[in-house]
N, C-alpha and C positions, 0 to 999 in steps of 0.2 A: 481194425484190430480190436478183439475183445479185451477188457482189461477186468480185474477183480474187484477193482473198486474205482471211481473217479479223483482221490488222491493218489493214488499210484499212476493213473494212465495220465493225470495232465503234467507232472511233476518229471513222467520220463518224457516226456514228448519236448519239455523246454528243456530237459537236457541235452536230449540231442540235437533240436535247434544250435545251443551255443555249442555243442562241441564241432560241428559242422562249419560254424564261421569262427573257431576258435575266440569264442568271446562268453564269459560266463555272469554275464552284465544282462537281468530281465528287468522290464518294467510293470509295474500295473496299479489299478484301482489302489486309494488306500486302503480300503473297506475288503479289497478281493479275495475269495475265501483260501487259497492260498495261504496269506498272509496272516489271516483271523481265526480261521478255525483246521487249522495243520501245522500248528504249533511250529512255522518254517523248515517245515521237512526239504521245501526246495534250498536249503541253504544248510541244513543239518545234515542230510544223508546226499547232494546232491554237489554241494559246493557252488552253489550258486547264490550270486548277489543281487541286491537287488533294489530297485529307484520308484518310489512313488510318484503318479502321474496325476497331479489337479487335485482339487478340494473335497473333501471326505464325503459332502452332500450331491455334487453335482458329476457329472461325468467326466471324462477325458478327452481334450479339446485338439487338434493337431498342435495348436502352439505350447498344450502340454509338453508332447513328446519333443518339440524342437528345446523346449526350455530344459531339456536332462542334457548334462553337461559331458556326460562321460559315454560315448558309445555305446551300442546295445547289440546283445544277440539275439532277444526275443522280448518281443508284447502281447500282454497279456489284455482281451477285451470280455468281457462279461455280456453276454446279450440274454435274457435281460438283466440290469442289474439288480439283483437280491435287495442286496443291503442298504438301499438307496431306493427303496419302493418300486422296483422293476420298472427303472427308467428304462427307454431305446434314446437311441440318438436318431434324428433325423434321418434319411436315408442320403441326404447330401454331407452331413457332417460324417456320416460313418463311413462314406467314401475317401471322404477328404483324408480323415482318419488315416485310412489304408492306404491311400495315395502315399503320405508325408513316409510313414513307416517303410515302405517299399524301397522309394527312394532315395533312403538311407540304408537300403539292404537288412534290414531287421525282417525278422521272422515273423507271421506273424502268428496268433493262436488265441481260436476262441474255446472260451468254456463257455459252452454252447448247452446246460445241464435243464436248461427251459427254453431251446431253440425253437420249439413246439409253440411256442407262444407268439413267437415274430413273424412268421408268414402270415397272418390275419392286420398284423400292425404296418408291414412295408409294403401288403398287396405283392407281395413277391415269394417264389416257390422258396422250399429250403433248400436246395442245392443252389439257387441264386444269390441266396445270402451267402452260401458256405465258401461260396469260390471267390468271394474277398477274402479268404485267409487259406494260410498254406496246411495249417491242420484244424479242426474241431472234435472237441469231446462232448456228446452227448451221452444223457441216462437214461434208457427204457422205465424205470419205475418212474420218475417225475414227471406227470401229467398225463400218461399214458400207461402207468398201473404195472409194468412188468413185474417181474420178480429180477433185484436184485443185478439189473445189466445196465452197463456201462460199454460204450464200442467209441473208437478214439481214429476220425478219418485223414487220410492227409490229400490235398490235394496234386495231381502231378507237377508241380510245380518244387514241392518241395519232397518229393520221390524222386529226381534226377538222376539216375546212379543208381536205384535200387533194383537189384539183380530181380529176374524175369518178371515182373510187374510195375505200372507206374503207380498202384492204390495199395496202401497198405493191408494185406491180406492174412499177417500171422493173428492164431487165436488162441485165448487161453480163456477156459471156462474154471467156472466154481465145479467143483467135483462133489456129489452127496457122501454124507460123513457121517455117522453117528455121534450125535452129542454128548460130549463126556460135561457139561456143566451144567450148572440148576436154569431150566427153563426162566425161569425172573430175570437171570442177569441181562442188564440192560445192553452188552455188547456179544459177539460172537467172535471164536477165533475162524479166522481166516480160511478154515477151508471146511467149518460148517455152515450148512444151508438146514432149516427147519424141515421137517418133513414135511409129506404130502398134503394131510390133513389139519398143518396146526395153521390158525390164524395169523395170518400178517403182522409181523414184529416190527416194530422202529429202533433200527439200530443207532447208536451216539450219531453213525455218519450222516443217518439222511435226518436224525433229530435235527443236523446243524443247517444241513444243505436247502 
């Protein structure tokens, strides 16, 4: 599923995790940028709550996630982690990870926005990593240069029930627009994209991502 931006696509994706298990209880990173740089849109626009998992410096441990006290709809996992010098976890701890989550019926969801970087680190393909988690959001521009794309996959696992496909297949692109605002400003609205020929802008979102 293409999304407009990588705060909207991971924000609906834990929605509908909890509204699926009727639980609007997420967990994640303290650092996760969710929670740091989207000012809590999952909890502003989305009515979702939400539990911090482990030490601001270090990762997320399973006995994190057993140590939250109050049931969960969804976990959130960063690979790799940003704001913690692009830690990975292990390839036994991130199983383990996924194991614990599972077996408590928690969803799970990576922002996958440098997933490009872990298949060289785990010796393992991206869809081998992907299919420990029931959805991922990656960004075509981060590390791979696109223009401006963001695609949000779910795996069949967490498609059960969705009418004639088990992969999430709806799409929604940026549409070109004429710019009505001073080329300087440092952000765009939402449904303009620069033209052909002007040079690569950094907008607020990927300034933070």
């Amino acid at each position: 599923m293409w999304m407009p931006s990588g705060t909207m696509a991971q924000q609906v994706l834990l929605r509908i995790h909890c509204e699926r298990r009727g639980n609007r209880r997420i967990a994640f990173h303290p650092r996760c940028h969710l929670d740091v740089h989207e000012e809590r849109g999952y909890a502003n626009v989305h009515g979702l709550r939400a539990d911090l998992l482990g030490a601001r410096q270090r990762l997320p441990t399973p006995e994190d996630l057993e140590a939250v006290c109050e049931p969960l709809g969804a976990v959130v996992l960063e690979l790799p982690a940003r704001e913690i010098g692009g830690q990975l976890p292990a390839w036994e701890e991130l199983t383990a990870f996924c194991a614990k989550a599972r077996d408590q019926g928690i969803a799970l969801h990576m922002d996958g926005a440098r997933l490009w970087q872990c298949a060289p680190f785990y010796q393992r393909t991206l869809a081998g990593i992907a299919d420990l988690f029931d959805t991922v959001y990656v960004s075509f521009y981060k590390d791979l240069g696109a223009s401006l794309s963001r695609r949000s996959e779910a795996s069949t696992r967490s498609c059960r029930g969705c009418p004639s496909s088990s992969r999430a297949s709806a799409s929604s692109r940026r549409r070109s627009a004429p710019s009505t605002g001073s080329r300087s400003s440092p952000t765009r609205p939402h449904g303009d994209v620069p033209p052909a020929d002007a040079p690569p802008a950094r907008t607020s979102e990927q300034g933070r991502t």
